[in-house]
N, CA, C and O atoms as a GROMACS GRO file, in nm:
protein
  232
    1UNK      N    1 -13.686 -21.777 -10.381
    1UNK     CA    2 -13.733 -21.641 -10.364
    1UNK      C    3 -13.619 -21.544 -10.394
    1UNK      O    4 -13.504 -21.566 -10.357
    2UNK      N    5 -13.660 -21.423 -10.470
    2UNK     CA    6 -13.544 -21.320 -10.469
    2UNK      C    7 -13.480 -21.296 -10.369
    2UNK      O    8 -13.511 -21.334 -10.256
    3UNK      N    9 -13.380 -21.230 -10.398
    3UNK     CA   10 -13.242 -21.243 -10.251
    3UNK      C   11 -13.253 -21.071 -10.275
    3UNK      O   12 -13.268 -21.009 -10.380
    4UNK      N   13 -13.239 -21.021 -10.133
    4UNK     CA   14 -13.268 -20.872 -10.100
    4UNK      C   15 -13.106 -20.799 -10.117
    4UNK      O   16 -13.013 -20.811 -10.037
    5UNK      N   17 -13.107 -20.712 -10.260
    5UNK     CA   18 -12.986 -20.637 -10.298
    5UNK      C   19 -12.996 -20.518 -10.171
    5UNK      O   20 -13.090 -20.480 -10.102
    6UNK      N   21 -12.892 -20.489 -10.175
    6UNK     CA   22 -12.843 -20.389 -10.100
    6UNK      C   23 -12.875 -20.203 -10.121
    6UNK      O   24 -12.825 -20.104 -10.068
    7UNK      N   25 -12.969 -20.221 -10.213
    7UNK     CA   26 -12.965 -20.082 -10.297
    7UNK      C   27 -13.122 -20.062 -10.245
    7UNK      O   28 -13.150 -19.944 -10.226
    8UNK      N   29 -13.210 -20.140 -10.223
    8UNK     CA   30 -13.312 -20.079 -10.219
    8UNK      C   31 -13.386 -20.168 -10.112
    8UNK      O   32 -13.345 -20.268 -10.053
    9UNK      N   33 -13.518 -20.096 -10.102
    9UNK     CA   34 -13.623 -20.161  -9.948
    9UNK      C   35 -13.609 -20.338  -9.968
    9UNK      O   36 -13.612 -20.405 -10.071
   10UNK      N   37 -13.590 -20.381  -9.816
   10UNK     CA   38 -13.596 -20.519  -9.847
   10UNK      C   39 -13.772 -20.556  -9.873
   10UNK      O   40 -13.856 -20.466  -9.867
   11UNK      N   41 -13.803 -20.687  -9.899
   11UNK     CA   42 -13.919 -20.725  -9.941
   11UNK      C   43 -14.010 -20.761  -9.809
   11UNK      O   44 -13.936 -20.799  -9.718
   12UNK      N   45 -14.120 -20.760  -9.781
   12UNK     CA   46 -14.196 -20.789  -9.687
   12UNK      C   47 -14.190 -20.910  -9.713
   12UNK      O   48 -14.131 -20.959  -9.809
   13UNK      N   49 -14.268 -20.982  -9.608
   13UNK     CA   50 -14.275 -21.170  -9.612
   13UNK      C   51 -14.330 -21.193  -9.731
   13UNK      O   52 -14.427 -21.137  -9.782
   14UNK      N   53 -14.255 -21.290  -9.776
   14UNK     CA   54 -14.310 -21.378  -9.918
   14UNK      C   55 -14.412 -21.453  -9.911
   14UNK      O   56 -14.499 -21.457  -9.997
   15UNK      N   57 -14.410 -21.520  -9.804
   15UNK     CA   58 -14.516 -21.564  -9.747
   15UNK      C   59 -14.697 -21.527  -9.744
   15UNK      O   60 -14.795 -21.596  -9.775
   16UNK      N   61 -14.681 -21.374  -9.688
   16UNK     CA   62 -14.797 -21.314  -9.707
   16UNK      C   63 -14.857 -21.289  -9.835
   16UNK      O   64 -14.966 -21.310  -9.887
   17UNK      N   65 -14.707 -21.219  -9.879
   17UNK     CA   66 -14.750 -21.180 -10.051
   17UNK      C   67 -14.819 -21.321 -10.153
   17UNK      O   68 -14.897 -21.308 -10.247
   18UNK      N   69 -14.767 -21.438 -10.103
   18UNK     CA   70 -14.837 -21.525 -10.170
   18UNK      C   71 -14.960 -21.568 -10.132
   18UNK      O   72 -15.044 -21.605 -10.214
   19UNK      N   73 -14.980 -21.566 -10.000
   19UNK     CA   74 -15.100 -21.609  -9.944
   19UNK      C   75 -15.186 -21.495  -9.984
   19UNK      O   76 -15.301 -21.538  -9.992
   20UNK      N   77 -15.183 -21.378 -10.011
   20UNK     CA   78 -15.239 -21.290 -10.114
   20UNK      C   79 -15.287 -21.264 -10.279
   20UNK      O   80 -15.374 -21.205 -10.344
   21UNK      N   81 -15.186 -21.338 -10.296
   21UNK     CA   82 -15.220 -21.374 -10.486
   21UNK      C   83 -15.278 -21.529 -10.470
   21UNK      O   84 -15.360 -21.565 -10.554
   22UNK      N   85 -15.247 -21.604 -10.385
   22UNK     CA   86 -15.355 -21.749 -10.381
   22UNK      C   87 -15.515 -21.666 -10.329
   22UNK      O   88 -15.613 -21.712 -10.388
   23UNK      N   89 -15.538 -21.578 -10.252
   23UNK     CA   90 -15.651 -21.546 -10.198
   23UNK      C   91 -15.712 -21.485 -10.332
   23UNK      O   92 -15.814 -21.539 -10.376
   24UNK      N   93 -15.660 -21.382 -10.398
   24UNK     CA   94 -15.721 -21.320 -10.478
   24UNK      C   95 -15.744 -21.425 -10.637
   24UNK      O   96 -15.818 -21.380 -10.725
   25UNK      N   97 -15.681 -21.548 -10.655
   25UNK     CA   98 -15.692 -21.574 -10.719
   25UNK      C   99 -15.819 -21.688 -10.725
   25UNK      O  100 -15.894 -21.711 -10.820
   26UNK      N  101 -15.817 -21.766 -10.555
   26UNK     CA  102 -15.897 -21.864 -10.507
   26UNK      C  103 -16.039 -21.777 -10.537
   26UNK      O  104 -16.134 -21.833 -10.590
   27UNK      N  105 -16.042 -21.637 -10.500
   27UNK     CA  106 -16.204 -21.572 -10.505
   27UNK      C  107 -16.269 -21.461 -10.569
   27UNK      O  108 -16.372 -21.399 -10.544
   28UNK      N  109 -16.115 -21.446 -10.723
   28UNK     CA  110 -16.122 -21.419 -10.831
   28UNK      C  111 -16.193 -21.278 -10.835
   28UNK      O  112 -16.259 -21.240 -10.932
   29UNK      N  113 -16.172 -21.198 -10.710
   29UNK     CA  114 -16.139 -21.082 -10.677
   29UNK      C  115 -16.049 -20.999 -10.766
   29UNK      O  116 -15.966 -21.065 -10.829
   30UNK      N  117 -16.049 -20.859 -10.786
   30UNK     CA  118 -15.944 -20.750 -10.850
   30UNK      C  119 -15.884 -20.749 -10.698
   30UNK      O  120 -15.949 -20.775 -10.596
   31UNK      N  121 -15.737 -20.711 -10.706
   31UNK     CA  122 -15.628 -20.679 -10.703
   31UNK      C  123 -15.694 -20.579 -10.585
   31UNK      O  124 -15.713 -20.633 -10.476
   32UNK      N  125 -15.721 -20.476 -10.595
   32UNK     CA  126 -15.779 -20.426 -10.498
   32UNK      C  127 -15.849 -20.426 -10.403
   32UNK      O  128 -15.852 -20.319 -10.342
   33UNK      N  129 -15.938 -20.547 -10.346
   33UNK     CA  130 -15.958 -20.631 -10.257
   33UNK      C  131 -15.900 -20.741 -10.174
   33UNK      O  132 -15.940 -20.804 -10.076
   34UNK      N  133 -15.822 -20.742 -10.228
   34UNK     CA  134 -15.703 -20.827 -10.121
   34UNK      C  135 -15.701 -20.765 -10.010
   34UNK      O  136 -15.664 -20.648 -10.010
   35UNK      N  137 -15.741 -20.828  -9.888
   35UNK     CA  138 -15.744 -20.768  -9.740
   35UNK      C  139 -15.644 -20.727  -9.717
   35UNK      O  140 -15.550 -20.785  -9.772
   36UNK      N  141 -15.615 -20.623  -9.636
   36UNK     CA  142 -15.504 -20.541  -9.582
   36UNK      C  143 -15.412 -20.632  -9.545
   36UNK      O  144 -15.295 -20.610  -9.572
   37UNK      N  145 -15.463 -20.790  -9.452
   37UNK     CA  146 -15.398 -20.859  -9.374
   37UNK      C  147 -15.247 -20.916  -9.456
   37UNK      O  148 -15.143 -20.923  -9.391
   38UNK      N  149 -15.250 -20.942  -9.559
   38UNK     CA  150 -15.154 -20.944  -9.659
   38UNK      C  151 -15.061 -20.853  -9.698
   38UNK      O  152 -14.970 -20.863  -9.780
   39UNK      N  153 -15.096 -20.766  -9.632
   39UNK     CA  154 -14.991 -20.610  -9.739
   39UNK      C  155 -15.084 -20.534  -9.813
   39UNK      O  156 -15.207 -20.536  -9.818
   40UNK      N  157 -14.958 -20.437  -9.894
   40UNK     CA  158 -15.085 -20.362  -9.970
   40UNK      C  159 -15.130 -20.397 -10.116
   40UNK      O  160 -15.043 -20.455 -10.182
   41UNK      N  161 -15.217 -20.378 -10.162
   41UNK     CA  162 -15.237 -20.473 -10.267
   41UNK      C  163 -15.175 -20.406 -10.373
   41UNK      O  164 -15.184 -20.479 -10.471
   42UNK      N  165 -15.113 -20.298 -10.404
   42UNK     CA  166 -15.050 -20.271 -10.511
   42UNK      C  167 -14.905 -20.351 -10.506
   42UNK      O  168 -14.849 -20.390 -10.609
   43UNK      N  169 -14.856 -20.370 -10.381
   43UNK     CA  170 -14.706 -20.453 -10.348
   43UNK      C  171 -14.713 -20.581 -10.404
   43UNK      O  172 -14.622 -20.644 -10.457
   44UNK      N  173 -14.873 -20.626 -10.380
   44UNK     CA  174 -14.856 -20.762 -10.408
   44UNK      C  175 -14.897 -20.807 -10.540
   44UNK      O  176 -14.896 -20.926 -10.571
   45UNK      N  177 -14.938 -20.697 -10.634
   45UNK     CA  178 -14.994 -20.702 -10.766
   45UNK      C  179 -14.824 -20.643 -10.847
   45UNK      O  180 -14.802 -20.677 -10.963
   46UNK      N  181 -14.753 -20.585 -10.795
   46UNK     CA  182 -14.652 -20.579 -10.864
   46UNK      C  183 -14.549 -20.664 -10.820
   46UNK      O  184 -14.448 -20.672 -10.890
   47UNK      N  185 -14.560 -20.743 -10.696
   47UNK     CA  186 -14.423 -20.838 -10.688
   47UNK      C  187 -14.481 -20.974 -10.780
   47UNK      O  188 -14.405 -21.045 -10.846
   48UNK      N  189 -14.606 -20.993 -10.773
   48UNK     CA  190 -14.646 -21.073 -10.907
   48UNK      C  191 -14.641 -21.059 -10.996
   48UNK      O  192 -14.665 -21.161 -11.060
   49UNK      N  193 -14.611 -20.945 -11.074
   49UNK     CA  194 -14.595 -20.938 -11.214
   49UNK      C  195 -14.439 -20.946 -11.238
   49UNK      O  196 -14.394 -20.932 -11.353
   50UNK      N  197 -14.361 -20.967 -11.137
   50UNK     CA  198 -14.205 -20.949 -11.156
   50UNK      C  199 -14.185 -21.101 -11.152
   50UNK      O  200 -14.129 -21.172 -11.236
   51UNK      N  201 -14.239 -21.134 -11.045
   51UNK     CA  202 -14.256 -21.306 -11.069
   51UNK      C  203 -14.311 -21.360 -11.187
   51UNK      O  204 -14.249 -21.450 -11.243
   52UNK      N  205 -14.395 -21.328 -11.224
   52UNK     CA  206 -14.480 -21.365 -11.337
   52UNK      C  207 -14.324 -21.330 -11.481
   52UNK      O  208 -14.303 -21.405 -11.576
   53UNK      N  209 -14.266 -21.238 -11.458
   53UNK     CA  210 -14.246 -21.206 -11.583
   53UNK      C  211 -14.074 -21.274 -11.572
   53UNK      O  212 -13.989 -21.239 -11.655
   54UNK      N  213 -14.047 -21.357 -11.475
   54UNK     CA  214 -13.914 -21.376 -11.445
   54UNK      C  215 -13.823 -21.311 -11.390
   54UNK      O  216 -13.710 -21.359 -11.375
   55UNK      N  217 -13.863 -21.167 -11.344
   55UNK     CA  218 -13.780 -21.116 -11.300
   55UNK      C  219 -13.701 -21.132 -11.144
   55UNK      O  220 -13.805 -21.126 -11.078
   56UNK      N  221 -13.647 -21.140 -11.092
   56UNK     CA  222 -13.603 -21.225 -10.950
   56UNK      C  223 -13.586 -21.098 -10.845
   56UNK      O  224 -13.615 -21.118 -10.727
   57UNK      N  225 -13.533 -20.949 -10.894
   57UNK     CA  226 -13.469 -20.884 -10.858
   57UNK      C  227 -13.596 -20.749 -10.822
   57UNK      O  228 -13.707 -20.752 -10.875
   58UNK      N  229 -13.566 -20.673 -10.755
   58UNK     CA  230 -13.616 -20.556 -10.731
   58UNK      C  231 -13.776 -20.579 -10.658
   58UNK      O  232 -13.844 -20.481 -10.626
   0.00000   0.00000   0.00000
């Protein structure tokens, strides 16, 4: 998992955020239905695309 730089907000649980992109992906839901219980779904639609795209950081 990315390691939290010193410059900006640390990351909420990784945990959730994944159990969020497995949920939305298991019931093939938009991005915007991801239950609150996870975070917010724009957090978790952009820490996936940083993952997705290799990025480790930010």
């Amino acid at each position: 998992m990315p390691i939290v730089s010193g410059r900006s907000r640390p990351w909420t649980d990784h945990r959730l955020a994944v159990e969020g992109m497995a949920w939305k992906y298991r019931t093939g839901a938009p991005w915007r239905d991801v239950p609150e219980r996870f975070g917010k779904w724009n957090s978790i639609y952009k820490r996936f695309n940083r993952w997705a795209e290799g990025g480790s950081s930010e």
